[in-house]
N, C-alpha and C positions, 0 to 999 in steps of 0.2 A: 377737827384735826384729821379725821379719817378721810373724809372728804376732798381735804387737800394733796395729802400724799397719794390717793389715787388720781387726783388729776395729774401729778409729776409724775406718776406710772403712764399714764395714756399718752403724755407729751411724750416722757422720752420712747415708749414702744413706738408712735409716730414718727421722729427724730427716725429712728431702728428702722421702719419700712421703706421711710423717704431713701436714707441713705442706700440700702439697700437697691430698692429703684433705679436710683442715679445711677449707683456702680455697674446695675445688670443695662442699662441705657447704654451706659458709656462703651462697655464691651460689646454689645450690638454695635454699636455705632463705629468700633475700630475695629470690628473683625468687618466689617461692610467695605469699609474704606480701605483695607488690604483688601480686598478680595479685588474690588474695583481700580484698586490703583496701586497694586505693589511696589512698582519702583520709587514711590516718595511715602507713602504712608506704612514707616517702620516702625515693628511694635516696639512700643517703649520699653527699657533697660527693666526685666522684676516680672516682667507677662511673659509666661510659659504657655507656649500653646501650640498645636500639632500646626506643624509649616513646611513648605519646602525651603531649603535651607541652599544659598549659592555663596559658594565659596570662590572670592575673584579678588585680585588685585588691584580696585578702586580707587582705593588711596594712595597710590604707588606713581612716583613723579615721570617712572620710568615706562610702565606699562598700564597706566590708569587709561588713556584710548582705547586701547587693546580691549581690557576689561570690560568697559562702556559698551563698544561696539556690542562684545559678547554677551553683555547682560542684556543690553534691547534686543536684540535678535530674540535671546528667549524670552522676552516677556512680552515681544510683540507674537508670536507664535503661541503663547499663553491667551492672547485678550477673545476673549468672544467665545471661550469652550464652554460650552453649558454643563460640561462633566465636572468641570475644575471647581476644587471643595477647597484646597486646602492653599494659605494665603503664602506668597513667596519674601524669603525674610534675604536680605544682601547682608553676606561679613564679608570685608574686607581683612581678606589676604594674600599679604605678600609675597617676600621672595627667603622672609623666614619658615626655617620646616617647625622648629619647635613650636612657634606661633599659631603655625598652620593646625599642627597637631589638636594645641589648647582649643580652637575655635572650630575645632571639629567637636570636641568634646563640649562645647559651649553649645551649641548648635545641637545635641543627642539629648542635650540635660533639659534643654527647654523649649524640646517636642519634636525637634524634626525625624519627619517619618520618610523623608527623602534628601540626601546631599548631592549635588552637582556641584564639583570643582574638586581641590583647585585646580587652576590652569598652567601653573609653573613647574617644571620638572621638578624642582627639590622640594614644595610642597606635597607633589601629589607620588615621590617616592614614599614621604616619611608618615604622610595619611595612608599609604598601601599598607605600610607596613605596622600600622597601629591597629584597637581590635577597631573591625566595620561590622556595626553592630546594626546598623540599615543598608537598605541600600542605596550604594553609593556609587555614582559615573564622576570619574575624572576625566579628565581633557586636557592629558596629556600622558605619553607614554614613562609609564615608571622606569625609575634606574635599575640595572641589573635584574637578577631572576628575581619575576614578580611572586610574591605571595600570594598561597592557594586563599584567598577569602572570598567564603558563599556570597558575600552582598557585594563584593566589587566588579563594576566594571569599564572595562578603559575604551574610549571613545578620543579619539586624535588624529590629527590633521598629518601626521609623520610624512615627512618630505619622501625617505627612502621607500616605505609603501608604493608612491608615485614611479620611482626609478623604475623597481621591479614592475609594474603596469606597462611602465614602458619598453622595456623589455621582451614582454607577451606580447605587445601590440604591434612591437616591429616583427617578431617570430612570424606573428600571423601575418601579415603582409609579406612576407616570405626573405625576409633579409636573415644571410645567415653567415656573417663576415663583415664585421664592425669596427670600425678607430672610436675613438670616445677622446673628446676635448673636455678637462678640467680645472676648475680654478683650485688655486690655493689655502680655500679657508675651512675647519673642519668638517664643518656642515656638505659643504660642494666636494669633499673630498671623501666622505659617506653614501654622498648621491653616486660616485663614481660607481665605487666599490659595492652600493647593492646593483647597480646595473649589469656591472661586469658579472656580480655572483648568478642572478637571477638567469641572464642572454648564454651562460655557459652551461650553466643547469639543464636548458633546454634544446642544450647540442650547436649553439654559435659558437662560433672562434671568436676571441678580442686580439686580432690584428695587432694594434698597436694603441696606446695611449701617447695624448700628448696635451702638455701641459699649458693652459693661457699664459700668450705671450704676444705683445701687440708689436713688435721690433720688426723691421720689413723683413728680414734673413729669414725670420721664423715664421713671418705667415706667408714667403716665399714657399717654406719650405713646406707649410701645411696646402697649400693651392697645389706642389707634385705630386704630394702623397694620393692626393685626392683622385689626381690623374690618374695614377697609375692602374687601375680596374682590378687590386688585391682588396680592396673591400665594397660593399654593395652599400652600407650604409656610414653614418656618425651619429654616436648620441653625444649634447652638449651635457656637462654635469658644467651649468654657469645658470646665472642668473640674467636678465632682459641685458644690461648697460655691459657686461661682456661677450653675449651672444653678439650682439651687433658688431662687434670688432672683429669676429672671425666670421659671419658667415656669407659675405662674399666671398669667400677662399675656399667654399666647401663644393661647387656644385661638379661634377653632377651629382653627385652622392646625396642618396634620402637622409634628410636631418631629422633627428628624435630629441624628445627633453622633456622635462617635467612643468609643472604650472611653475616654477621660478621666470621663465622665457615670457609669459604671459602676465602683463601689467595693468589690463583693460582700457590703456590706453588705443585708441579703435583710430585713430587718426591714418588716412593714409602714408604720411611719412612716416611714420612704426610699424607700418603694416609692410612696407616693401623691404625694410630694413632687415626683416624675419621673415620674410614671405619662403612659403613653401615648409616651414618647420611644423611635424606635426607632433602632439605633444597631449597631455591627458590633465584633466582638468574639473573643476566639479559644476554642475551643472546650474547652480545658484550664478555662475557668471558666464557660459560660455552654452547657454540652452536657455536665455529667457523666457522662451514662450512655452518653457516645460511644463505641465499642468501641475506637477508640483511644485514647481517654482512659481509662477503666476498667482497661487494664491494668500502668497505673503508680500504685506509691503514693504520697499524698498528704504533706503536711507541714503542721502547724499553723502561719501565721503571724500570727496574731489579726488576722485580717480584712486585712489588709495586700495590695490584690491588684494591685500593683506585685511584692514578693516573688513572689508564688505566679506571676505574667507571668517573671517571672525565675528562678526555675523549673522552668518548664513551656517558656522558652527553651534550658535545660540538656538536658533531654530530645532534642529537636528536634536540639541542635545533635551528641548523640550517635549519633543516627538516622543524620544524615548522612555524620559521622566513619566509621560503618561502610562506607555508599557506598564516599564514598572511596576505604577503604584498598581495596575492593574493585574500585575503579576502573572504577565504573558510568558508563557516558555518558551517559545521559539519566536523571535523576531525581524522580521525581515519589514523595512521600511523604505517608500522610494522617496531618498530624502533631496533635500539642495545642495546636500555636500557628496551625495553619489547614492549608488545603492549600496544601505546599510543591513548586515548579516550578523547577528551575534553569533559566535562561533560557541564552542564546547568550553575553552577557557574564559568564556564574558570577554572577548576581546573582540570590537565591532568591528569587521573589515570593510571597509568602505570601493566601492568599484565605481571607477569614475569615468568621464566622459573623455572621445578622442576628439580630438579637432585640428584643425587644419589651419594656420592663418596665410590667407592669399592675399593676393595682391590689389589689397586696399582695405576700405577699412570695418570689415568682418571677416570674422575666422568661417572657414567650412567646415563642416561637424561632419562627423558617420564614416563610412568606408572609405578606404584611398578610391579618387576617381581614374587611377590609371592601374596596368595589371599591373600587381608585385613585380618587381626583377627577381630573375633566377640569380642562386647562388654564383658570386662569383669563380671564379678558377681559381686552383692553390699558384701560389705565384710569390718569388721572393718577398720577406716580408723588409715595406723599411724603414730606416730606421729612426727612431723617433727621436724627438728632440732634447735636449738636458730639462728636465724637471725644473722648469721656472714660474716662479707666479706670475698673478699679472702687475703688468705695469703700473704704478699709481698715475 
């Protein structure tokens, strides 16, 4: 009898080591396979375990591209670091904040030692302003005044940043007497307004403003203004498909813009249609053979250069995730989406590249090739047109 209940002793301690084994197998085996292949092998629903954690909009019928794009970028800029220990886990979210919030908190509970995202303004308000108990790069600019929190930091592609660049960039080429052409949506009407703030800051005049409008009267009327030598320059606050409806009617006047004007479409018929606009841009499209840029691979997104900006935002945002867990204090990176600077508040300023697009089909990069113009003369200002949108 003795005999027998130690054998069902030895069976089941055996049963106890076997399983055991398996279990510590099985977790080898799926911490290998994230490590190795992050973007598909997600740890399953109940495994807690130190991760970097990317908060994006995947499942979202609206901005799941967006997300995509942004998630390969950094996990292609992840593949091959021999430093990289900790495996990268995807939640999707939305354009919910309470959502966002909970899956921030899903994400702390079960190990993440790092968060990246989200990427939606109202998510990565309502995560600012929950406790960041890691740290944490969102990628995008928060609403209203940010909160002071130690572990946050914001990292974004912000359109008006560019404005104000180009602002500086016309200063320095020596323009000091500007009209500025606007479209009508709030975004382009933001670009106007950090342009104008920044180019006065720095002791320009804004001549006059005048608003897209493609009706012949008024782009009569923008081809005299242009004549008349009371300003030395134009910045467009428009996008590529309404630049090209005004900038016949602009020359002689130096044209300025932001990357909106730049579609990466290289064809020479896009290229003349915008020729001569010079404008600021991040160097992931407009500096391919930058050695920072060259050493990451690219993605076909047929022409799309929103995607390939979102990206080449993935990249950047994994550059700094390394920081981070590194826990560098001062950082300065020469990334694909410009050179990035943490500042005093964890707010990454990013400086971007100038370029030129000429007439055909590459842009010129670096210094204007002609000298600046001198300040124009004060001279009647005139008068600008009634505030209309544009056309549909």
């Amino acid at each position: 009898m003795k005999r027998k209940s130690d054998c069902i002793r030895v069976r089941a301690a055996q049963r106890t080591t076997l399983r055991a084994a398996l279990l510590y197998g099985a977790l080898c085996v799926l911490a290998s396979a994230l490590a190795n292949n992050p973007v598909r092998a997600q740890m399953p629903f109940g495994v807690d375990a130190p991760h970097i954690a990317l908060l994006l909009p995947i499942d979202s019928s609206v901005y799941r591209r967006h997300a995509e794009a942004l998630r390969d970028g950094f996990l292609a800029a992840s593949k091959g670091r021999a430093q990289q220990k900790l495996p990268i886990r995807v939640y999707a979210v939305g354009d919910d904040s309470k959502q966002a919030v909970t899956h921030y908190q899903q994400a702390l509970q079960t190990g993440a030692r790092l968060v990246v995202g989200p990427m939606l303004r109202g998510p990565v308000t309502a995560v600012a302003a929950s406790d960041v108990a890691v740290p944490t790069l969102v990628l995008n600019m928060p609403e209203g005044n940010v909160p002071n929190r130690a572990n946050l930091y914001v990292l974004s592609l912000q359109i008006e940043n560019e404005a104000r660049q180009a602002a500086r960039l016309a200063w320095r080429d020596g323009r000091r007497n500007a009209y500025t052409v606007h479209g009508d949506t709030p975004l382009l009407k933001r670009v106007h307004l950090s342009f104008v703030d920044e180019f006065t800051k720095l002791g320009g005049k804004h001549v006059a403003d005048f608003a897209h409008n493609t009706s012949p009267a008024e782009l009569t009327r923008l081809r005299q203004a242009a004549e008349l030598k009371v300003a030395d320059m134009v910045f467009l606050a428009l996008d590529a498909r309404r630049a090209r409806t005004v900038r016949a009617y602009l020359d002689p006047l130096a044209i300025y813009a932001t990357s909106q004007i730049y579609t990466a479409d290289r064809s020479p018929a896009a290229a003349l249609e915008l020729a001569g606009i010079r404008f600021v841009d991040m160097p992931w499209l407009v500096q391919p053979d930058h050695p920072a840029v060259v050493i990451y691979p690219r993605q076909d997104f047929g022409g799309d250069a929103d995607l390939d900006r979102l990206y080449a935002l993935g990249i950047d945002a994994w550059r700094i995730s390394e920081a981070l867990l590194a826990r560098q204090g001062d950082i300065v990176i020469d990334g694909v989406t410009g050179k990035l600077t943490l500042g005093r508040d964890r707010f990454f300023s990013r400086e971007l590249t100038s370029a030129r697009i000429a007439d055909g089909p590459a842009p010129l990069f670096g210094p204007p090739t002609s000298t600046p113009a001198p300040a124009a003369p004060a001279a009647p200002v005139p008068p600008a047109p009634p505030a209309r949108g544009p056309l549909k």
